[in-house]
C-alpha positions in Angstrom: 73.5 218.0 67.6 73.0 221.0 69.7 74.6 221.3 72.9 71.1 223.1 74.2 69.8 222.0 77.2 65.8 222.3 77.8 64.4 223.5 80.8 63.2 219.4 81.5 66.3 218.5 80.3 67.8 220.1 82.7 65.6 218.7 85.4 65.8 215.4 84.4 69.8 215.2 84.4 69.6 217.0 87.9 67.5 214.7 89.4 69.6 211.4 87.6 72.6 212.9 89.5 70.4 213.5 92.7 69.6 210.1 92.8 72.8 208.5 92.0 72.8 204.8 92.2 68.8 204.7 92.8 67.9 207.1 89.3 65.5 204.6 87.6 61.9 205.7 86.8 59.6 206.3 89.7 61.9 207.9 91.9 63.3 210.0 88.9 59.8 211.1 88.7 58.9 211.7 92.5 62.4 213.7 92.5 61.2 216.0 90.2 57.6 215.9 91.1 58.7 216.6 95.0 61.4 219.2 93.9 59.7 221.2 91.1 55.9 220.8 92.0 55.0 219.6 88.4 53.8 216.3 87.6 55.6 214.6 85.0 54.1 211.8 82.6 55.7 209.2 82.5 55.9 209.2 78.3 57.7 212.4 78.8 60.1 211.7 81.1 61.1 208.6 79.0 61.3 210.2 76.0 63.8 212.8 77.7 65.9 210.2 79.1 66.1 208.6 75.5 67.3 211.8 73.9 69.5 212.8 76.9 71.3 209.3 76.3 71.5 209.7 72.3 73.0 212.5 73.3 75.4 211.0 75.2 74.2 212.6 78.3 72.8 209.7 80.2 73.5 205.9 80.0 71.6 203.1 81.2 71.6 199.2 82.2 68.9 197.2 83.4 68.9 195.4 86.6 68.2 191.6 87.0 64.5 190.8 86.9 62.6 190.4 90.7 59.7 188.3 91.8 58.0 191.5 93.0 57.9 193.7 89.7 56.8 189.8 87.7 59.9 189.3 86.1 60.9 193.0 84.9 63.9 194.5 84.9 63.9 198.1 86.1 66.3 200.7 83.7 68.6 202.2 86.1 70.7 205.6 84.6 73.6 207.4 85.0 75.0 210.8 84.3 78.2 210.4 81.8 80.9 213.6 81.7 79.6 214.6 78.9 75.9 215.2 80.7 78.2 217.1 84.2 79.5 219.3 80.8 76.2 220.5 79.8 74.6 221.0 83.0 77.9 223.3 84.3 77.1 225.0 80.7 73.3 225.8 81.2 74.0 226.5 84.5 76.8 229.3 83.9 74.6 230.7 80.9 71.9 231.2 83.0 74.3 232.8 85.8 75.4 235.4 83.2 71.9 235.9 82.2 70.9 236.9 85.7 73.8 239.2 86.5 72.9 242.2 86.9 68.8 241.4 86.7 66.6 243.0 89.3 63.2 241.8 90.0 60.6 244.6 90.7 
């Protein structure tokens, strides 16, 4: 398993950790949508937070059903260590990357 973080990835995990106890789908997806100016489906930003928890990354529980949503539960998530690990990594490869890079 590759340590690798995508650019999404990335994104995703930022906004879980954003959020804290409110990171379950729609505001995930405003967070990013607000933050990034991208629109995000909401088949990919599932899929990501699958394979960010298969990694280990992410976990998640679901909430007790409500009356309002007609009995559904939302999925709430959470950033584990291991997820803080690999965004401190991407983060300080990119810082080394941009050392010394001008623009222009």
């Amino acid at each position: 398993m590759s340590d690798y973080l995508g650019e999404f990835e990335q994104v995703v995990l930022l906004a879980v950790l954003r959020l804290g106890d409110d990171a379950y789908g729609v505001p995930i997806r405003r967070e990013i949508e607000k933050r990034c100016g991208r629109q995000v489906t909401v088949g990919a930003l599932y899929s990501t937070l699958d394979r960010l928890e298969a990694k280990a990354y992410l976990s998640s529980w679901f909430a007790d059903p409500t009356a309002e949503r007609g009995g559904r539960s939302r999925r709430y998530f959470r950033l584990e260590p291991a997820g803080v690990e690999a965004l401190a990594r991407a983060k300080a490869m990119f810082e080394r990357m941009w050392k010394g890079v001008r623009l222009a």
